[in-house]
C-alpha positions in Angstrom: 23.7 -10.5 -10.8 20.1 -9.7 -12.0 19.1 -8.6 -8.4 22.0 -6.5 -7.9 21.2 -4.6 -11.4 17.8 -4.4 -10.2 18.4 -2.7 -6.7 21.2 -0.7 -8.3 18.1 0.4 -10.5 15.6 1.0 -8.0 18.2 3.0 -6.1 18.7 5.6 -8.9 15.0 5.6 -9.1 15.1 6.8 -5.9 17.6 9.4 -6.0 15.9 10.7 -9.2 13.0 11.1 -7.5 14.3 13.1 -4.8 15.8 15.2 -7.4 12.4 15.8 -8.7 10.1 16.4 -5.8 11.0 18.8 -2.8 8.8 18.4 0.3 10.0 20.1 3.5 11.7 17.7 6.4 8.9 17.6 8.9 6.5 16.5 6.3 9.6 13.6 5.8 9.6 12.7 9.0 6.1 12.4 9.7 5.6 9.7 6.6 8.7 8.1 8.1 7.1 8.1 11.7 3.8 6.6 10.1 5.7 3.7 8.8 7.0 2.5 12.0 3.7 3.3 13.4 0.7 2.4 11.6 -0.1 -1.5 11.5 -1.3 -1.9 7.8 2.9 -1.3 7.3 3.7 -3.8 9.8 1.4 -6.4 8.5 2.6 -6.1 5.1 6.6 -6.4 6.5 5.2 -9.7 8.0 3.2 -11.2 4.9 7.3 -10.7 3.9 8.5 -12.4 6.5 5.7 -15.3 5.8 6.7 -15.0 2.0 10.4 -16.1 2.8 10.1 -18.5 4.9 7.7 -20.3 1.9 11.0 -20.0 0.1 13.1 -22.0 2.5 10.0 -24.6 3.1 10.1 -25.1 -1.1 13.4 -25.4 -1.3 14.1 -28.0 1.0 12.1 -30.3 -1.2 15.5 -30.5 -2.9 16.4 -32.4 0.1 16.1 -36.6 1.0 13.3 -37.3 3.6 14.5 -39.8 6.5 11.8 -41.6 9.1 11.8 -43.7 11.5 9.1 -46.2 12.7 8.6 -49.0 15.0 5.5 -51.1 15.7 4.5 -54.1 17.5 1.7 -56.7 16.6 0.4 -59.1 18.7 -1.1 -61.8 15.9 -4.0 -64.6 17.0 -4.5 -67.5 16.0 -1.7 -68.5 15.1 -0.6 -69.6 11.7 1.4 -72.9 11.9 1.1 -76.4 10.8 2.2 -80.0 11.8 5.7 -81.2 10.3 7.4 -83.8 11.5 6.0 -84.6 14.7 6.3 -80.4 15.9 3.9 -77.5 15.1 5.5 -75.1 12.5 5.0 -71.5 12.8 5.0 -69.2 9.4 4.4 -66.3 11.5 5.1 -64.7 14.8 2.7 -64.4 17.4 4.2 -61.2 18.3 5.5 -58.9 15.2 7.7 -56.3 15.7 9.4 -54.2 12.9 11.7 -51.4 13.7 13.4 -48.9 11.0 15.0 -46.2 9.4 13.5 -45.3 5.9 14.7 -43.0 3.4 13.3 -41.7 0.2 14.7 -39.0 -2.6 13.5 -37.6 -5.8 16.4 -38.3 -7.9 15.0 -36.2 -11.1 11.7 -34.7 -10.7 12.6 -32.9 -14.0 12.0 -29.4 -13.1 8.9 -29.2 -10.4 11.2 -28.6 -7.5 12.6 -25.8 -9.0 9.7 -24.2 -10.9 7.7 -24.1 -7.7 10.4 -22.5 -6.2 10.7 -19.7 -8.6 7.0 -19.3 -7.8 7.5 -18.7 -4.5 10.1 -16.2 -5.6 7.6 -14.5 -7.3 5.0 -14.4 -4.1 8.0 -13.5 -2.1 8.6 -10.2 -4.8 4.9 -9.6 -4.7 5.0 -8.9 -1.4 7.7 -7.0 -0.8 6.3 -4.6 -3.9 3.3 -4.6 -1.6 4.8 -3.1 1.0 6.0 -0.5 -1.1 2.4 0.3 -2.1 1.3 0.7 1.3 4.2 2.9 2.2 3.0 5.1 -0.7 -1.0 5.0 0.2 0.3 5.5 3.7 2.9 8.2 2.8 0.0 10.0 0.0 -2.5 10.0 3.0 -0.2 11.7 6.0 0.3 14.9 3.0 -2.7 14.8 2.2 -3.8 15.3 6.1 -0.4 17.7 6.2 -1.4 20.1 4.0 -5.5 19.8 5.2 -4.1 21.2 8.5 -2.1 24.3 6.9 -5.1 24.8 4.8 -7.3 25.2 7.8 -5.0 27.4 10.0 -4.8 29.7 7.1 -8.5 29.5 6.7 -8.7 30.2 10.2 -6.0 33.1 10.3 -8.5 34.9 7.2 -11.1 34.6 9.5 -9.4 36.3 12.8 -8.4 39.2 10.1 -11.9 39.4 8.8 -13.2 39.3 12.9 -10.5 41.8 13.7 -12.2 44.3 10.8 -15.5 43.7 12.1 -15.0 44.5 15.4 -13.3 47.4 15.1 -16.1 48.9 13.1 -18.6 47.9 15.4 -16.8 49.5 18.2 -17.2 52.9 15.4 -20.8 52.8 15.2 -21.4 52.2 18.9 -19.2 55.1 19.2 -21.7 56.9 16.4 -24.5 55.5 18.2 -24.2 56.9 21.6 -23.3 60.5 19.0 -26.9 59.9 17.5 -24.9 59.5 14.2 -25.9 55.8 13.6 -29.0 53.8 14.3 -29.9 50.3 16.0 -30.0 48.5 13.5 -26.7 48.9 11.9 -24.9 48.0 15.2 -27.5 44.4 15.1 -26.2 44.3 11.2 -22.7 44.3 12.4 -23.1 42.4 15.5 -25.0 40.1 13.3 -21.9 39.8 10.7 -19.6 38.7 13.2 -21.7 36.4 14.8 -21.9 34.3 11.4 -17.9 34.7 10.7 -17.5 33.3 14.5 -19.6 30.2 13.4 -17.5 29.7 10.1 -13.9 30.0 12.4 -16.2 27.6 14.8 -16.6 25.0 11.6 -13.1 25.2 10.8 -11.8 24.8 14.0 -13.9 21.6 14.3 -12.4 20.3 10.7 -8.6 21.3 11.9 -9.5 19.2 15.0 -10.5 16.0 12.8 -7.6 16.0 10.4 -5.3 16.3 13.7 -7.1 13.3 15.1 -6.4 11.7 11.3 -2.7 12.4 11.5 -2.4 10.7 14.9 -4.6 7.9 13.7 -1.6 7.5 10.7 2.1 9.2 12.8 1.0 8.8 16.1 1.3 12.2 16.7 -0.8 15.5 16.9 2.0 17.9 16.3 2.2 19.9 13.0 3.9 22.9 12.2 3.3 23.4 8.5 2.7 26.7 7.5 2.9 27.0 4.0 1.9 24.8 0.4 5.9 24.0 -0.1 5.2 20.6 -1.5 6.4 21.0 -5.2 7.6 18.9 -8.3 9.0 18.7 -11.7 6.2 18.4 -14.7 6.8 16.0 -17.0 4.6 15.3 -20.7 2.2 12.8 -20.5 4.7 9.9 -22.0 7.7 10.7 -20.0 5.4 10.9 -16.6 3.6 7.5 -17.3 7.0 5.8 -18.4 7.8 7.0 -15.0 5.2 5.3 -13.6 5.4 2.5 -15.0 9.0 1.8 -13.3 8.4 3.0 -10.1 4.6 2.8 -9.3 3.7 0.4 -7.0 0.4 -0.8 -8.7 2.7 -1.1 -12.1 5.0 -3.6 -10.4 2.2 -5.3 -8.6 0.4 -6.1 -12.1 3.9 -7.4 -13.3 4.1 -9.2 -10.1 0.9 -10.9 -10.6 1.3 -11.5 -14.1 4.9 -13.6 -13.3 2.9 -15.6 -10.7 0.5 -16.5 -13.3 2.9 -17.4 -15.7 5.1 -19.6 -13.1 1.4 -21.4 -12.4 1.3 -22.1 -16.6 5.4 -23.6 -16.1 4.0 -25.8 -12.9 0.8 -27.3 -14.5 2.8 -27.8 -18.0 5.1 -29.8 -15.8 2.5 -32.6 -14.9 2.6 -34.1 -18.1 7.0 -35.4 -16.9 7.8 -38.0 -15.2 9.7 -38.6 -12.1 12.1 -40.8 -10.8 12.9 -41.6 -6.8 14.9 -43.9 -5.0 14.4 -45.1 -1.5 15.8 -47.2 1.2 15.5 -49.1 4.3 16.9 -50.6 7.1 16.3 -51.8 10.3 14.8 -55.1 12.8 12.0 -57.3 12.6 11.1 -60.6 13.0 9.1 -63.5 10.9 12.0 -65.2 8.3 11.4 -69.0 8.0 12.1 -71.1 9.7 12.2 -69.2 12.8 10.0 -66.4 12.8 10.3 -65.6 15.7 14.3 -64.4 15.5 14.6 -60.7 15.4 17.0 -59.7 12.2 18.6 -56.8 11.1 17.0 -56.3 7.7 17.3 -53.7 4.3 16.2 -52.9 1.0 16.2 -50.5 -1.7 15.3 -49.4 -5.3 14.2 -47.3 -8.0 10.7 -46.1 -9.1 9.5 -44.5 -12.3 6.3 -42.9 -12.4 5.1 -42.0 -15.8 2.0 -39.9 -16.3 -0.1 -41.6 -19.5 -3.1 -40.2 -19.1 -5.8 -38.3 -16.4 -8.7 -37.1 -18.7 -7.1 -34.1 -20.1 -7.2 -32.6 -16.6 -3.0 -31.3 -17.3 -4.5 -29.8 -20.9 -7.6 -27.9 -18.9 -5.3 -26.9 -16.2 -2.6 -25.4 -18.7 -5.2 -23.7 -20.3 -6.5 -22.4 -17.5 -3.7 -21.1 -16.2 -2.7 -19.2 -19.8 -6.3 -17.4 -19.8 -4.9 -16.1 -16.3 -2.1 -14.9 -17.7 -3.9 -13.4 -20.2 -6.5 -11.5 -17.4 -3.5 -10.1 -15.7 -1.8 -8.5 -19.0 -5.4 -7.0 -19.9 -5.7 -5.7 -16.0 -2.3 -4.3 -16.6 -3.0 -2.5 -20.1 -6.2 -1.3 -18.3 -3.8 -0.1 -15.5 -2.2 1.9 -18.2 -5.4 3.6 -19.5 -6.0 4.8 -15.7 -2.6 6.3 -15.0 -2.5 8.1 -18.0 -6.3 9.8 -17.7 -5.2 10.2 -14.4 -1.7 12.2 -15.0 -3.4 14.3 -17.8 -5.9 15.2 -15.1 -3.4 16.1 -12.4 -0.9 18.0 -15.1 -4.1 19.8 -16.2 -5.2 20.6 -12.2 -1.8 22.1 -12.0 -1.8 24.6 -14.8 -5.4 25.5 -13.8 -4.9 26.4 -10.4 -1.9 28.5 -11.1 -3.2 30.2 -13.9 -5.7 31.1 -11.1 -3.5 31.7 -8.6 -1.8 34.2 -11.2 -5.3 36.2 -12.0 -6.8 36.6 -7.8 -3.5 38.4 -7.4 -5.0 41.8 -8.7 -8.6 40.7 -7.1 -7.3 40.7 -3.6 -5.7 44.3 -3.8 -8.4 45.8 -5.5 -10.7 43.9 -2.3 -8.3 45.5 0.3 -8.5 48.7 -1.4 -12.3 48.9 -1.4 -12.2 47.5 2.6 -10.3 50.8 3.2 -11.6 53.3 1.0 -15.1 52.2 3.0 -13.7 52.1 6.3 -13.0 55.7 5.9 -16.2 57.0 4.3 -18.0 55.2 7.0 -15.6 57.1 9.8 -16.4 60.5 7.7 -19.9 60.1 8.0 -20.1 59.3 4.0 -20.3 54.9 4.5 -22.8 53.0 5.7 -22.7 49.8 7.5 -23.6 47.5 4.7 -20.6 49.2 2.6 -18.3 48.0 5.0 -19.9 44.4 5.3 -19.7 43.6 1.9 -16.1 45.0 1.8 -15.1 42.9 4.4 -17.0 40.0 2.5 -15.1 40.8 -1.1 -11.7 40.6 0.8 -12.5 37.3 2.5 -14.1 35.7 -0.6 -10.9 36.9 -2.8 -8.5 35.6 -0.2 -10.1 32.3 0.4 -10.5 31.9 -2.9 -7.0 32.4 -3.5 -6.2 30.1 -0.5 -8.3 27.3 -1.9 -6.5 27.7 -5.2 -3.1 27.2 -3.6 -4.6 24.4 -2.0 -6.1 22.7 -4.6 -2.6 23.2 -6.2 -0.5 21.4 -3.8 -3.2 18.5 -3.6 -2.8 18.4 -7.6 1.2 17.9 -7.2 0.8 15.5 -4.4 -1.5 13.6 -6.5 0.9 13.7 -9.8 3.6 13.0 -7.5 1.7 9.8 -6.0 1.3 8.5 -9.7 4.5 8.9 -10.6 5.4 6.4 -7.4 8.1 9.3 -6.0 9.6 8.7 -2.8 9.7 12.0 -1.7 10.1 10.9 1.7 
C-alpha cells in the first residue's frame, strides 16, 4: 500500500511538472532519444538490475540449506585388538560416509529481515539514481539545444551585418572609380568585413562542437530549434525548494543514503540477539561396533542456541559507528538544503535580470537601425563617411547580440531553475 501511495505521488509530481514547464516536442524527443542512447543511462538501469537481484539473494536466507556429501577414507594401520582367540577391529580400514544434511535458522530474531530491508534501500537508491542521471543527461542535451539556436542566431546577425557591409563597399567602389571616395576607405571597409567573416568563422566552429556534443549525448546531429521557447512557472523561494525537495533527484538520494545508514544502525544493534537453528542428517556409513565394517543407514538431529555474551564492545563501537553515519548523512542533507536554496534565489534572480534587460535593448536596437540608415544615406548623398557607416553597423550588431545574449542567458536561467526544481519536462 505504501508503494502504491508513493508512485501514485510521484505520478502527480510528474503531471504537475508538465503543467509547469513548457519545452517544445523536439527538444522532448531528443532527451528521450539520449536516454536510450547514452551508456551512463544504461549503466545506471543495470546497477538496478544488480540491486534486485541482491533482494532475491537476501531473501532466500529465509530459506533451509540442504547438502549433500560423500567421502571415502582408506585408514592404516589398523586399529584392532586380540579378543578371544580373533583380532577385533574398532574401525574400518576403508571409511565411507554418504549424506543428506540439512540446516535452518529457526529464529534469527530479526537479521534476516533487517538486511533485507537494506537491500531495499540499495535497491531504492538506485533506481533514484537513475532518475538523477536522466536529469544531468536530460539538463545537458538543453543546455547543448539551446547553445545551437544561440549560435545560428548569432550567425544569422552576422550574415545581416556582412550583407550591410558589402553593399556599402560595392558604394564606395562605385564612388571610387567617380573620384568621389579614396583608397583607403574601400581597405577600411574591405578591412571591416574581413574581421566580421572571422567572427561568423568562430561561431561556425562553436555551432560545429556543440553538434558534435549533441551526438555525443542523442546520437544525432539534427536540430531544428529556432527560438528560446523553453519557459516555466516562478515560484518564491520556499514553495520552489519544497519542490525540490520532493522531486529533486539529489534530495531523494540524501534520503536514500540516510535510510541505508540507518538500516546499517538496525543490523549492527542486532548482534547483540541470539539465534536459534535446527539441523539434520541422514544418510550411509560404516564403523558401528562390532562390525565396522557394515554399511548403515544412519540420522541425527537437534537444536543449537548461540548466545552472544561478550566480543570487546566491538557491537557498542559498531552501533556507534554506524549512528555518527547517520548523523553525516542528515548534515550532508541540511547542507544540501543550503545549496538549492542559494542556488534557486540565484536562478529566480538570473531570470528577472535578463528580462528586465531584455525589456530595456528593445528601444536600443531601433534607435541602432535608425542610425544604420540615416548614415547609409548621408554616405550615398555625399554627406557620410565610411567610418559613419562602420560604427553604425557596429552599434546595430552590438545592440542585437546583446539582446540575443540576454535571451540566451534567460533561457539557460529557466533551464537551470527548472533542473533544481527536478521537473520532468521531458
Amino acid at each position: 500500500m505504501k508503494r502504491i501511495l508513493i508512485a501514485i505521488s510521484f505520478a502527480v509530481m510528474a503531471v504537475s511538472a508538465r503543467s509547469q514547464v513548457h519545452a517544445n516536442r523536439e527538444l522532448q524527443g531528443l532527451i528521450t532519444q539520449s536516454f536510450g542512447y547514452f551508456p551512463k543511462v544504461k549503466e545506471a538501469e543495470n546497477a538496478v538490475a544488480t540491486s534486485k537481484e541482491k533482494v532475491s539473494l537476501t531473501q532466500l536466507n529465509r530459506l533451509p540449506e540442504v547438502e549433500g556429501d560423500a567421502t571415502y577414507n582408506y585408514v592404516q594401520p589398523k586399529d584392532e585388538m586380540p579378543f578371544n582367540g580373533q583380532n577385533f577391529l574398532f574401525a574400518p580400514v576403508h571409511n565411507v560416509n554418504a549424506a543428506f544434511n540439512a540446516g535452518y535458522a529457526l529464529f534469527d530474531f530479526g537479521r534476516v529481515k533487517a538486511n533485507v530491508q537494506k537491500t531495499k534501500d540499495e535497491l531504492q537508491y538506485a533506481t533514484h539514481n537513475v532518475e538523477f542521471v536522466k536529469n544531468q543527461l536530460a539538463s545537458q542535451v538543453a543546455t547543448v539545444y539551446y547553445n545551437i539556436v544561440y549560435l545560428q542566431k548569432a550567425i544569422s546577425i552576422q550574415d545581416s551585418v556582412l550583407a550591410y557591409l558589402t553593399e556599402n563597399k560595392q558604394i564606395v567602389e562605385s564612388k571610387l572609380r567617380n573620384g568621389d571616395a579614396l583608397k583607403i576607405d574601400l581597405l577600411n571597409i574591405q578591412s571591416d568585413i574581413d574581421a566580421e567573416q572571422n567572427r561568423k568563422v568562430d561561431l561556425k566552429n562553436q555551432l560545429q562542437k556543440q553538434l558534435n556534443l549533441l551526438e555525443y549525448a542523442t546520437g544525432t546531429k539534427q536540430s531544428t530549434g529556432v527560438a528560446f521557447d523553453f519557459d516555466i512557472n516562478l515560484a518564491d523561494t520556499t514553495t520552489a525548494l519544497n519542490i525540490a525537495q520532493l522531486s529533486n533527484s539529489d534530495f531523494l538520494l540524501a534520503k536514500d543514503k540516510i535510510k541505508q545508514a540507518q538500516s546499517d544502525v538496525a543490523i549492527s544493534k542486532l548482534t547483540y540477539r541470539p539465534s536459534v537453528n535446527v539441523s539434520a542428517t541422514a544418510g550411509y556409513k560404516n564403523g558401528y561396533i562390532p562390525d565396522v565394517t557394515q554399511v548403515k543407514f544412519d540420522y541425527a538431529a537437534g537444536i543449537s542456541l548461540n548466545i552472544p555474551i561478550y566480543n570487546g564492545g566491538k557491537t557498542k563501537q559498531q552501533v556507534k559507528l554506524a549512528q555518527t553515519v547517520v548523523k553525516q548523512n542528515e548534515l550532508a542533507l541540511e547542507s544540501l538544503n543550503n545549496t538549492y536554496k542559494k542556488d534557486i534565489d540565484q536562478a529566480v534572480t538570473d531570470i528577472n535580470t535578463n528580462l528586465e534587460r531584455i525589456k530595456n535593448t528593445g528601444g536600443q536596437i531601433e534607435e541602432a537601425k535608425a542610425a544604420e540608415i540615416l548614415a547609409a544615406d548621408r554616405f550615398k548623398d555625399g554627406v557620410g563617411t565610411n567610418l559613419e557607416i562602420t560604427n553604425a553597423s557596429t552599434n546595430v550588431e552590438r545592440a542585437e547580440l546583446t539582446k540575443l545574449q540576454y535571451e540566451y542567458q534567460l533561457c539557460l536561467s529557466k533551464l537551470e531553475l527548472a533542473r533544481l526544481l527536478g521537473y520532468q519536462y521531458w
